[in-house]
N, C-alpha and C positions, 0 to 999 in steps of 0.2 A: 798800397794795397797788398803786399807781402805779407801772409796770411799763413800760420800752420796751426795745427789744431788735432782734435784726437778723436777718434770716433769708435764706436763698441762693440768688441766684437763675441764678449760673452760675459754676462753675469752669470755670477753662481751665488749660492749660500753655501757654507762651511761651517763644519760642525764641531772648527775649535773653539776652544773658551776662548774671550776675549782679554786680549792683556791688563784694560781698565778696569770694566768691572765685572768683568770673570764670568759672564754669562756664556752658556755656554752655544746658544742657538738662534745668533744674532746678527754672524759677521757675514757681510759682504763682498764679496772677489769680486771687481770689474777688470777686465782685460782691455787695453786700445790700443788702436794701430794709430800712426801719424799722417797727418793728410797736409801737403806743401799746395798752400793755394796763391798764386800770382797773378798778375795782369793776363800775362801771356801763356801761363799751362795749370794744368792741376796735376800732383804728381801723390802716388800713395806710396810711402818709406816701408822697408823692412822694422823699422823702429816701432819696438812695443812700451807700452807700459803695466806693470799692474799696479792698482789700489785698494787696498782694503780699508771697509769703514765699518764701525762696529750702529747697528740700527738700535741696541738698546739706549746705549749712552749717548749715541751719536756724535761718535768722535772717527776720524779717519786715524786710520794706524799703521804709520810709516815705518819703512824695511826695519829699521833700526829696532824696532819692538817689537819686533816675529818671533817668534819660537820656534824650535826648531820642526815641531810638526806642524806646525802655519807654515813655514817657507818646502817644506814636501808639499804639503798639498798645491800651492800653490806651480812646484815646478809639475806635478801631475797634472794639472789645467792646461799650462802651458804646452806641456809635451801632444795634450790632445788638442792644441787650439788649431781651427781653421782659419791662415792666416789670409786676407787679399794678396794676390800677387803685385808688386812691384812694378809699377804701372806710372806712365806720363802720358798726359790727354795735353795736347794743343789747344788752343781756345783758337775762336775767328778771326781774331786782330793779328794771332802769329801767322797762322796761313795765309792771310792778308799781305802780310808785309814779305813772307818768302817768295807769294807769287810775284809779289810789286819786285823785290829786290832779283827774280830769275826775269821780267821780261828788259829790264832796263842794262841787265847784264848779255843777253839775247841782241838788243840793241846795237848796245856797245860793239859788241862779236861782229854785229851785220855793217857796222861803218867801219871797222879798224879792217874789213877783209875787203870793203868794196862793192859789199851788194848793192846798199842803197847809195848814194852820192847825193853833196848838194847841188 
């Protein structure tokens, strides 16, 4: 159940032409941040992505076919994005098992000094 995935943290419209079919009021900025989902934690990365997808033609339009005023606007998005901080959540199963794994080590501690005896 090793899980990541990206989630959004702003769309825009932009108001270049599109590199396919040159419209020029059509393209879409989505911006995500990474989200590490596990058994034992949910963790959110500094790792962003963007995407642009053009709504007339509907074609998505990778780094490699920016222009150079698509890739401005784009770091001006970026430069104002509000990102999630960098954040690790424990789920119940991990608190679970450091409680289970601190009393049997507690335990341990209380037989190897002599409190308890058989």
């Amino acid at each position: 159940m090793n899980s990541s995935r990206f989630f959004t943290l702003k769309e825009a419209r932009i108001g270049n032409n599109c590199p396919e079919c040159y419209s020029n009021d059509s393209l879409e900025l989505t911006l995500k941040q990474k989200l590490i989902e596990t058994k034992f934690y949910k963790a959110i990365t500094d790792e962003t992505v963007s995407e642009l997808s053009c709504l007339n033609c509907e074609v998505q339009i990778f780094p490699i076919r920016w222009t150079d005023d698509i890739e401005r606007v784009v770091d001006y998005h970026n430069r104002g994005l509000k990102r999630k901080p960098k954040s690790a959540k424990l789920k119940p199963i991990s608190w679970a098992l450091i409680t289970f794994g601190m009393m049997v080590l507690i335990v341990i501690i209380l037989f190897t000094t002599g409190v308890f005896s058989k």
